[in-house]
C-alpha positions in Angstrom: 9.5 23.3 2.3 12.4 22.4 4.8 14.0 19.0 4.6 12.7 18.6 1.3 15.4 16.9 0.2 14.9 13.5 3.0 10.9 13.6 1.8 11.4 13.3 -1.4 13.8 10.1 -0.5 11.2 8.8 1.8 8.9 9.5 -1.2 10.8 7.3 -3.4 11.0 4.6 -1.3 7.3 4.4 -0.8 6.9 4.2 -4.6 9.4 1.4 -4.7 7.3 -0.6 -1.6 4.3 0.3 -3.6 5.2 -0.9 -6.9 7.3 -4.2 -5.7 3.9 -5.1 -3.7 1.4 -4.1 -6.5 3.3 -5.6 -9.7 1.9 -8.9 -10.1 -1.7 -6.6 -10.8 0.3 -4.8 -13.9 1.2 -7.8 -15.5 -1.7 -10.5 -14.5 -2.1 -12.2 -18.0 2.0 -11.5 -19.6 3.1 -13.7 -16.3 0.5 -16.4 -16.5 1.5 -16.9 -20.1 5.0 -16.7 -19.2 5.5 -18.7 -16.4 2.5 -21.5 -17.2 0.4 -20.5 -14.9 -3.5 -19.0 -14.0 -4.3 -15.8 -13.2 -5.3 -16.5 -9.8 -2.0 -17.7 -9.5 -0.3 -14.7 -10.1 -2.7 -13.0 -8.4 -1.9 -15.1 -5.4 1.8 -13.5 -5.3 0.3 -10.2 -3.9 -2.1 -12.9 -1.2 1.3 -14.5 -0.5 3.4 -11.4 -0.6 0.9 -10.0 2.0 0.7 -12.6 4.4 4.7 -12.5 4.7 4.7 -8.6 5.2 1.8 -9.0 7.7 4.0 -11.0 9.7 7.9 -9.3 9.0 6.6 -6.0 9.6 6.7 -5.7 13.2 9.6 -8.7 14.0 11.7 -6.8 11.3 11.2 -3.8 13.1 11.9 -5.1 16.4 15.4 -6.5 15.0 16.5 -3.1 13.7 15.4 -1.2 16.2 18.9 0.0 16.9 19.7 0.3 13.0 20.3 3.9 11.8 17.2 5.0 9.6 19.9 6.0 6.8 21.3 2.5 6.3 18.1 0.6 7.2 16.3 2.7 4.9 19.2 2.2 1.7 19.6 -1.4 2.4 16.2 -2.2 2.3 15.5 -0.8 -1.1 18.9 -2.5 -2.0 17.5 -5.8 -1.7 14.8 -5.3 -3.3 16.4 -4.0 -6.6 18.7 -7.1 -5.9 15.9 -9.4 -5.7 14.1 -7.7 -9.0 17.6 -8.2 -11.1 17.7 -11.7 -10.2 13.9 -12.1 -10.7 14.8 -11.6 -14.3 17.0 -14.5 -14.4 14.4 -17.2 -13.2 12.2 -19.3 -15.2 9.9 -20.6 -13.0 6.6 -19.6 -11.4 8.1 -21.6 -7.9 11.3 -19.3 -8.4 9.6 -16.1 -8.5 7.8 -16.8 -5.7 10.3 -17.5 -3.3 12.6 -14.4 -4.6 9.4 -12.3 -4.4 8.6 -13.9 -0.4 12.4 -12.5 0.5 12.2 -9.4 -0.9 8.7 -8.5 0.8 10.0 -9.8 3.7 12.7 -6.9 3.7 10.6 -3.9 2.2 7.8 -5.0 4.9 9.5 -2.4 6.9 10.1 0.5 4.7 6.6 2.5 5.1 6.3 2.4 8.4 9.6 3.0 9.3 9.4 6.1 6.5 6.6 7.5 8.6 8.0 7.2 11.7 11.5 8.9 10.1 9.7 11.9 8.5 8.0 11.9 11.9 11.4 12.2 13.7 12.7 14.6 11.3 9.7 17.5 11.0 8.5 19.3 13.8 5.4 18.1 15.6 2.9 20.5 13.9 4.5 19.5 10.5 4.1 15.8 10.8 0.5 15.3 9.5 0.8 16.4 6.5 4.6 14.9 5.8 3.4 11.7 6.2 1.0 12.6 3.9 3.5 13.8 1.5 5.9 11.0 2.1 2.6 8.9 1.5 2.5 9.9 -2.2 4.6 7.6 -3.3 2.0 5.2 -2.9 -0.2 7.2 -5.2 2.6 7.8 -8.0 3.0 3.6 -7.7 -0.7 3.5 -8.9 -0.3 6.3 -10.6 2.1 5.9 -12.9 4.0 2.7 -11.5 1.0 0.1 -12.4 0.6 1.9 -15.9 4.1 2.0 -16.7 4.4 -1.8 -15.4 1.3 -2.8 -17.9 2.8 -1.1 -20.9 6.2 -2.3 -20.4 5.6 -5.8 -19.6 3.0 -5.5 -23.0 5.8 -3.9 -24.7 9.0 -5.3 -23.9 8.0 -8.6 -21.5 8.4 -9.0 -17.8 11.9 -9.8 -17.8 12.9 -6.4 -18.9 10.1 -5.2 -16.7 11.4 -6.6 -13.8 15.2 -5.3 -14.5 13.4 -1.7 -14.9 11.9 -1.9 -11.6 15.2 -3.3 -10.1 17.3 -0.2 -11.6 14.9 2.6 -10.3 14.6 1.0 -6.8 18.7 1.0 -6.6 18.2 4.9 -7.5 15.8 5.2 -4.8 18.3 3.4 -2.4 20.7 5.8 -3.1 18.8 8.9 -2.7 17.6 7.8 0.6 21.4 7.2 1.4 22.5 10.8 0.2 19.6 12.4 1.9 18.4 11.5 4.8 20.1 12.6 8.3 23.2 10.3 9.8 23.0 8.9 13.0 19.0 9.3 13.3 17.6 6.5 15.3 14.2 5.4 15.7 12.4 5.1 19.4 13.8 2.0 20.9 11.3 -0.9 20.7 10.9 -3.4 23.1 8.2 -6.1 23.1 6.3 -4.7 26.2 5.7 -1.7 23.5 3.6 -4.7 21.5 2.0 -5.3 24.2 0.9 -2.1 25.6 -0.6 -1.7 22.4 -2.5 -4.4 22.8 -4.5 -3.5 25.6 -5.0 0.3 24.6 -8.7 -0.1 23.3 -8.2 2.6 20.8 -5.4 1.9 19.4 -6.4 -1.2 18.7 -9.3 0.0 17.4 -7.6 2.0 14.9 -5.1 -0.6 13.8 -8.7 -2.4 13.3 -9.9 -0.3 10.8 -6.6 -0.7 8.6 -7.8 -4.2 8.1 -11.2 -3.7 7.0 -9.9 -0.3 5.0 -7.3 -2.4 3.1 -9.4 -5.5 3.1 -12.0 -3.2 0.8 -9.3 -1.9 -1.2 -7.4 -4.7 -2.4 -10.5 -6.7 -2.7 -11.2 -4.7 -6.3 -8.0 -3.7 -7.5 -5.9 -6.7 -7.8 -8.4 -8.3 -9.9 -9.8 -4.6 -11.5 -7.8 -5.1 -14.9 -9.3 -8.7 -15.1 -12.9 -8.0 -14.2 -12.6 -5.3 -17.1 -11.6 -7.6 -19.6 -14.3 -10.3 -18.2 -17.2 -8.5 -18.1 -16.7 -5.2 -20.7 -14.6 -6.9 -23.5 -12.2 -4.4 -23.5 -8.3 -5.0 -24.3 -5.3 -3.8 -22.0 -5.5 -0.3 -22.6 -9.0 -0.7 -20.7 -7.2 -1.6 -17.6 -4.1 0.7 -17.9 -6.7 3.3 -17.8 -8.5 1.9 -14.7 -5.2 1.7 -12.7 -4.0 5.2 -14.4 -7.6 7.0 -12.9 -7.1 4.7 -9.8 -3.8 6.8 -8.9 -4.6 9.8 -10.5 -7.4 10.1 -8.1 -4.9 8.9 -5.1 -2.7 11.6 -6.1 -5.9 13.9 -5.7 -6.6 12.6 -2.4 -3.9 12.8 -0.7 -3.0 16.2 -2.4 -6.0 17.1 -0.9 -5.9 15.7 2.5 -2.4 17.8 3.4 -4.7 20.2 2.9 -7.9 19.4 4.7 -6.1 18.0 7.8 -4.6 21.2 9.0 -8.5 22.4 9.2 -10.6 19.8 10.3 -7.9 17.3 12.2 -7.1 13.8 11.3 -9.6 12.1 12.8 -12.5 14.0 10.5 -10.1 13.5 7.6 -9.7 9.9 8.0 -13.7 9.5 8.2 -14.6 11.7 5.2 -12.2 9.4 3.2 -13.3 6.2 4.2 -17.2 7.4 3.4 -15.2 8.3 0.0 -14.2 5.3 -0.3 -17.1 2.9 0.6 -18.8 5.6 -2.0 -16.3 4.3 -5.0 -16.6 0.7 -3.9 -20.2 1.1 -4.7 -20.3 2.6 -7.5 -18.3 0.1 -9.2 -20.3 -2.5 -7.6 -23.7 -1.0 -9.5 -21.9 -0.4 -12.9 -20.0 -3.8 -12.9 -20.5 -4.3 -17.0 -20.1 -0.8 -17.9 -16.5 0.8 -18.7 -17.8 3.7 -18.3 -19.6 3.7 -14.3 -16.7 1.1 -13.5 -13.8 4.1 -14.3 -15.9 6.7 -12.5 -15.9 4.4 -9.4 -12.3 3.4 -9.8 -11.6 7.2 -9.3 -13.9 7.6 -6.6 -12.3 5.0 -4.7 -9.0 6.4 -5.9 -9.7 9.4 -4.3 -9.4 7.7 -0.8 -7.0 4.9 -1.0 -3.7 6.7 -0.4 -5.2 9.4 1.8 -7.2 7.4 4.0 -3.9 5.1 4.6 -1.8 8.3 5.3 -4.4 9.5 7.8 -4.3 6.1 9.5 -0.5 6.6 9.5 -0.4 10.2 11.0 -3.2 9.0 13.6 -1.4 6.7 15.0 1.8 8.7 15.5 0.1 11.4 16.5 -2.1 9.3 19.2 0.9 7.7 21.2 4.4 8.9 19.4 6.6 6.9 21.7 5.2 3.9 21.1 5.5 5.4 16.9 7.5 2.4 15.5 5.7 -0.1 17.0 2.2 1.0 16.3 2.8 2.1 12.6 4.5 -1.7 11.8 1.6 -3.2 13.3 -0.8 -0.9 11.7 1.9 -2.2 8.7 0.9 -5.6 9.3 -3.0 -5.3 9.2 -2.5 -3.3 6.1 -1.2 -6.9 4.8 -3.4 -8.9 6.3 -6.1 -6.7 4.5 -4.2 -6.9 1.2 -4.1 -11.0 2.0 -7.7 -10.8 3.0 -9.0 -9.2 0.3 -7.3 -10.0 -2.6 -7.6 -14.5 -1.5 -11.2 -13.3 -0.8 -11.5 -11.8 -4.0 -9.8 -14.6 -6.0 -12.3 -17.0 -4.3 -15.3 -15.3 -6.0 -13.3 -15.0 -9.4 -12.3 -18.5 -9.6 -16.1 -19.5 -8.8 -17.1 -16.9 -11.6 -18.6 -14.6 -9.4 -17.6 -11.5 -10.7 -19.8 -8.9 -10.4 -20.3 -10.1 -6.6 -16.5 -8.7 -5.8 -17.5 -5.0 -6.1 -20.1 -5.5 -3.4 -17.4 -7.3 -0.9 -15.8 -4.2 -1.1 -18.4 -2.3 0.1 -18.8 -4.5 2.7 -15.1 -3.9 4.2 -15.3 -0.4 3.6 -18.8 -0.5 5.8 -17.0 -2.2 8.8 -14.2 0.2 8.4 -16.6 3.0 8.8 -18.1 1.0 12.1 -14.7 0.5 13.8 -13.8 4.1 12.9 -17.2 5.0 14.6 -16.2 3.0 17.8 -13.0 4.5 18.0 -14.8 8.2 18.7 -16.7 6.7 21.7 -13.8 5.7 24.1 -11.1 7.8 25.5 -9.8 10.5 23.0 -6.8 10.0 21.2 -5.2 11.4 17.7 
């Protein structure tokens, strides 16, 4: 596989942006005991976390738009293992968050300016399924990153949680520094590029689904582990095994939509996963009570999580690649806003005791996802 080496970076660093905006999830109930707080409160650090990378994503791109990809790529993951370290020095729940608000700030432009790197790196009949690739990283933070955070924080307490995560995203900052290309820059962004977004019905249209896709997703597994424990009994190995077949079956996915794209395209491979998805979310919904029917929709909906966000990612680059940056940070931003959308929505009906409704707002997101996505095949063609 050529330039092996810069995916694998880019691949690192998407695990890094996965983990530092998922970790709260791993570690719900160790941080509410820890800190003083509710669960909904640390569940509101991914809500917050997302509204602030909703809004950084594209003005932090438009800053460093002339910012070589090497350097903007390092530094970012810098900060963040420099905001984890000092994470682990704090004692209070008003701390965390404002460490946590900086460092999202700075990784809110890591994944889309990864894709649009790869992009610039691989040939054009290469570059759907790298961003896939580079998109695995997102699995593997599911995967293994959630897991890992839930044992360790069981194990050894979030401090020395928080100092693991901050030494293996200074690894990742250095791997990205040793292997990606000097003096690659980005397409210079300007904000008539926002704008010409704007008023592309498709592309808006596509950037449209991201919200609902994300909305669906985050609306179930921010509060998956506690919805476990609150309506099966079951202990924290329960939900270590819910986020461990959550990105198993992301792994899966996207393993298997490198594959499918080069057949059927990205569009087809973006529906087919959504349908995947909004198949998961219902299945959960059904078997809300029952370990058993709540894991086989976890993995159901696992299997389209990181796939269907790759194939948002490759659509959009493919669909207009000079306007790349700016369409992938936006698209970056809705992802947020869908992570703030559906996790607050979410904690609303958990607070109010409405648990078993949450698996049903999922399918609902995932429904207008599908909608949108339908819309987008009846105006001009494009991706």
């Amino acid at each position: 596989m050529s330039h092996l080496s810069s995916r694998l970076a880019l691949l690192s660093g998407n695990f890094i942006t996965g983990v530092s905006v998922l970790a709260p999830a791993g570690m719900l109930a160790e941080l509410s005991a820890g800190l003083g707080v509710t669960v909904r409160d640390i569940g509101l650090l991914v809500t917050y976390g997302a509204v602030v990378l909703c809004f950084a994503s594209p003005i932090v791109s438009w800053l460093t738009t002339r910012v070589g990809r090497r350097l903007l790529m390092s530094g970012t993951l810098g900060v963040v293992a420099a905001g984890y370290i000092l994470s682990a020095l704090v004692d209070s729940y008003a701390s965390i968050l404002a460490l946590r608000m900086v460092m999202v700030a700075v990784v809110a432009i890591y994944t889309p300016q990864a894709a649009s790197t790869i992009a610039l790196i691989v040939p054009e009949k290469e570059r759907a399924g790298a961003i896939a690739f580079v998109f695995l990283g997102w699995s593997l933070a599911i995967a293994v990153g959630l897991p890992l955070i839930a044992i360790c924080t069981a194990q050894l307490g979030w401090r020395a949680t928080f100092v693991v995560i901050g030494a293996i995203s200074a690894v990742s900052a250095v791997l990205n520094a040793l292997s990606l290309p000097g003096g690659l820059q980005g397409y210079p962004l300007s904000l008539r590029s926002f704008a010409d977004i704007g008023r592309d019905r498709t592309l808006s249209l596509i950037l449209l689904i991201t919200l609902f896709q994300m909305s669906g997703q985050f609306s179930i597994t921010v509060y998956m582990a506690a919805l476990a424990q609150k309506l099966t009994g079951t202990g924290p190995a329960a939900a270590g095994l819910l986020f461990s077949l959550l990105g198993a079956a992301g792994l899966i996915g996207n393993l298997l939509a490198t594959r499918i794209v080069r057949v059927g395209g990205v569009q087809r491979t973006l529906g087919s996963f959504i349908l995947v998805m909004t198949a998961g979310a219902l299945i959960f919904a059904l078997g809300a009570g029952h370990l058993p029917a709540m894991a086989i929709g976890v993995f159901v909906l696992g299997l389209g999580i990181t796939a269907g966000n790759s194939m948002q990612q490759a659509r959009l680059v493919t669909a207009a690649p000079l306007l790349a940056s700016a369409t992938v940070a936006l698209n970056t931003s809705l992802l947020y806003v869908g992570q703030a959308l559906g996790s607050a929505t979410a904690g609303v009906l958990y607070a109010s005791e409405h648990y078993r409704s949450i698996g049903f707002l999922s399918v609902g997101f995932f429904l207008a996802a599908f909608l949108t996505f339908v819309l987008t095949n009846r105006g001009p063609r494009r991706g």
